[in-house]
N, C-alpha and C positions, 0 to 999 in steps of 0.2 A: 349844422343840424341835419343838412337835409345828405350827409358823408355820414353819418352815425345811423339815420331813418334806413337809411338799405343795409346796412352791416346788419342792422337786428333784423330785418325781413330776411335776412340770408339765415343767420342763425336759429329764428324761427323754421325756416323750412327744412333745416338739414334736423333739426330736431324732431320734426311730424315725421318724415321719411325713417327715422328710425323706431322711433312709433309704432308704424304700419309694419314694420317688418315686426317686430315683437310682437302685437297681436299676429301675426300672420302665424307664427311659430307657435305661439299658444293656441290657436284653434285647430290648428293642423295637430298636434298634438306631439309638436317634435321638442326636443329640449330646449328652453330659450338660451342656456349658458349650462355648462359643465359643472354639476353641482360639486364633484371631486374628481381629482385629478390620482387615478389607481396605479402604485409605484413600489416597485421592490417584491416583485412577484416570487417568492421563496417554496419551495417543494422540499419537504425533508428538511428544514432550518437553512437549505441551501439556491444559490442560483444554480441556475439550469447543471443540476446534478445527472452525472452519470452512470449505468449499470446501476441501480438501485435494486436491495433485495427485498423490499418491502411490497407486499403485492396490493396495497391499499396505502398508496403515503398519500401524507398529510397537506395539503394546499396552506399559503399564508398570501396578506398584502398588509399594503400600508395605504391610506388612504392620504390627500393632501388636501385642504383647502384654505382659501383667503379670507374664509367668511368666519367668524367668532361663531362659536357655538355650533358650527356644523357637525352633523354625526349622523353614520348610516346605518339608513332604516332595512335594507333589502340589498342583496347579491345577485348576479347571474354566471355562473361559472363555464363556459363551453371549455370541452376537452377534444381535440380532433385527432387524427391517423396522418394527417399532412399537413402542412402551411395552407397548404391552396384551399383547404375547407374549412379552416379558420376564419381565412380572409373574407372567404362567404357566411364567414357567423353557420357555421354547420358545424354542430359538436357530436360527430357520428361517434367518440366512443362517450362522451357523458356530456346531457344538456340539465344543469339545475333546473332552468326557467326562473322566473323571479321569485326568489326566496326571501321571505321577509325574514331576518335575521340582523346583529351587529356584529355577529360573529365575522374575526375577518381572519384570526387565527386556527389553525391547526384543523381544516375543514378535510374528513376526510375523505379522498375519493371513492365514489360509490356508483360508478360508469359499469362499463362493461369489462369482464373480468381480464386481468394485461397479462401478455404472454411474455415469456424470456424475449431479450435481444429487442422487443419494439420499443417504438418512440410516440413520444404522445407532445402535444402544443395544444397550447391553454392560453386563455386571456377571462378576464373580470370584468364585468362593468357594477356599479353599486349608485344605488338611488337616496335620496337625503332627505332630512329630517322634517321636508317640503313635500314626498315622493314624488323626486324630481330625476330623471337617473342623469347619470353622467355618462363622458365616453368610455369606451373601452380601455382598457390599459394595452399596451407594448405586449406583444404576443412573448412568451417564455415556452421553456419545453423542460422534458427529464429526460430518461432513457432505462429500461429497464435492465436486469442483469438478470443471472441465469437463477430461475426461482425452483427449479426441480431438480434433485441428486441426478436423473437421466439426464441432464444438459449436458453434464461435466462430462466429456467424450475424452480423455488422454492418453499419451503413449512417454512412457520412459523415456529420457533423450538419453545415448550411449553409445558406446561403438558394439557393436554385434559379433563379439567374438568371446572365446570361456578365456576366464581369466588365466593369470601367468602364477602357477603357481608359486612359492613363496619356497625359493633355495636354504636346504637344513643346514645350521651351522651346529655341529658338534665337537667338542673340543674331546680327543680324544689321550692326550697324554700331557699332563704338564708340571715336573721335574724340577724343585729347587735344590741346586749343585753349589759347593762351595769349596774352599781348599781340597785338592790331592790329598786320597783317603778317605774323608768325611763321606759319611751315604747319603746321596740324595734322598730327598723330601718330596713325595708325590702329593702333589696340590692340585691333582685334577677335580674332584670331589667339590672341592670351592668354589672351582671355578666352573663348574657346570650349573652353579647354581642361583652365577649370576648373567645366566643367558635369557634375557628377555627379548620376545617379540625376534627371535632370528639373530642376537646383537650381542657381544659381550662388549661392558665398559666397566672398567675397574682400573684399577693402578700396582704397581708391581712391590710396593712398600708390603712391610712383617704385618700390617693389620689386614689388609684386605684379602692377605693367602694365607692367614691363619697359621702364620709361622709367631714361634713366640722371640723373643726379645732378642738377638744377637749379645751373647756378652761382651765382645769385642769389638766395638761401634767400628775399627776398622776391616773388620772381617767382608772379603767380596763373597759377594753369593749373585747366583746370576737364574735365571727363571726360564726355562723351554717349554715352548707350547706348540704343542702339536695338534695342529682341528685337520678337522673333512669340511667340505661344501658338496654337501647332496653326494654324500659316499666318494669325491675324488681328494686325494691328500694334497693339502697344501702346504708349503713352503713354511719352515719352521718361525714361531717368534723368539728369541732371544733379549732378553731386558735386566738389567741390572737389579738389584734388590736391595731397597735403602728406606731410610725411614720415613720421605717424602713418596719414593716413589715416582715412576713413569708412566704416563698414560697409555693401558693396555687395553687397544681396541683391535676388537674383530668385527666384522662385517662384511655383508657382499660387496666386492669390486663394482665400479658402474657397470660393468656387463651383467651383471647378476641383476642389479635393482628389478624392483618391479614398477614396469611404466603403470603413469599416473598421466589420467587423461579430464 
């Protein structure tokens, strides 16, 4: 009995000592426990967002508590220019002060007006349905992005030279020939007309040169084409002429191409 008599004199005392602190904390006028715990600090729907082009975005939180039925009566929103003035609860570019409010969504900022390129850090505290406030929440930040057409300062990225102009391909003579006797068939007309973009592609078959049908399916017939590149003569093509055809390209040599940068 007298092993059980001091146990509860010990328990008794550690109970008064706690007591006296919680009066002490209520007459002082300090929080006696965190009536909420302020979490998920959101700017623009998002965490700590970057380059924002919104010159008034919107604040959000979440509130947390253990207690049934808790729910907040009042805000205090500080918004600072550093960490360091945060940590001093100095919200030099917006201080709400205690707002009675439950709004904890979409609060919009209404500080001092934000310039391109700056950074702002924020933290919450919110007081409860006791008007009891709680701590602080975990500092968060944004950053803004460029709010005025005069920000946007750019220069072309390129190499700094006039371009290479673009080598003329023209086809100046091209002559379907067949048996000894027979007069060739001038098909340059045709084929000038499938020069696109500097290029001929076509094929050396009766359809694509506008010759008509061979009665003779064995009859040769053979196709000369004579072009320029930028007014110098180039080196003849010669291509057989059949009803499939061979594929009849001209274009600039790689010395000719135009570089691509």
């Amino acid at each position: 009995m007298k092993m059980t008599f001091i146990n509860n004199k010990s328990l008794l005392g550690q109970a008064t000592r706690w007591l006296a602190v919680f009066a002490a904390c209520c007459l002082l006028g300090l929080p006696c426990q965190a009536a909420f715990s302020v979490e998920q600090l959101r700017c623009e729907y998002r965490t700590a967002p970057l380059g924002l082009d919104v010159a008034q975005p919107r604040l959000s939180w979440l509130n947390a508590s253990t207690e049934r039925g808790a729910r907040q009566t009042a805000y205090r929103i500080l918004v600072a220019s550093t960490p360091a003035l945060l940590a001093l609860d100095q919200g030099d570019r917006w201080d709400t002060g205690q707002v009675a409010s439950d709004q904890q969504n979409q609060i919009v900022y209404n500080g001092q007006p934000l310039t391109s390129r700056s950074a702002c850090y924020w933290k919450v505290r919110t007081w409860d349905q006791d008007g009891k406030p709680g701590a602080w929440s975990q500092p968060a930040s944004w950053t803004m992005g460029l709010l005025q057409p005069t920000d946007w300062q750019t220069q072309w990225i390129g190499v700094n030279q006039p371009p290479v102009p673009q080598p003329v391909l023209r086809t100046t003579q091209a002559l379907v020939t067949g048996p000894a006797g027979a007069p060739p068939v001038d098909v340059t007309a045709q084929l000038v007309k499938r020069i696109k973009d500097q290029r001929l592609v076509t094929r050396s078959d009766e359809r694509s040169l506008g010759l008509p049908t061979a009665t003779d399916p064995k009859l040769k017939r053979t196709v000369t084409v004579n072009f320029e590149l930028d007014g110098l003569p180039q080196p003849p093509v010669v291509l057989e002429v059949s009803k499939g055809g061979q594929p009849l390209i001209l274009e600039p040599a790689p010395e000719w191409a135009t570089p691509r940068y």
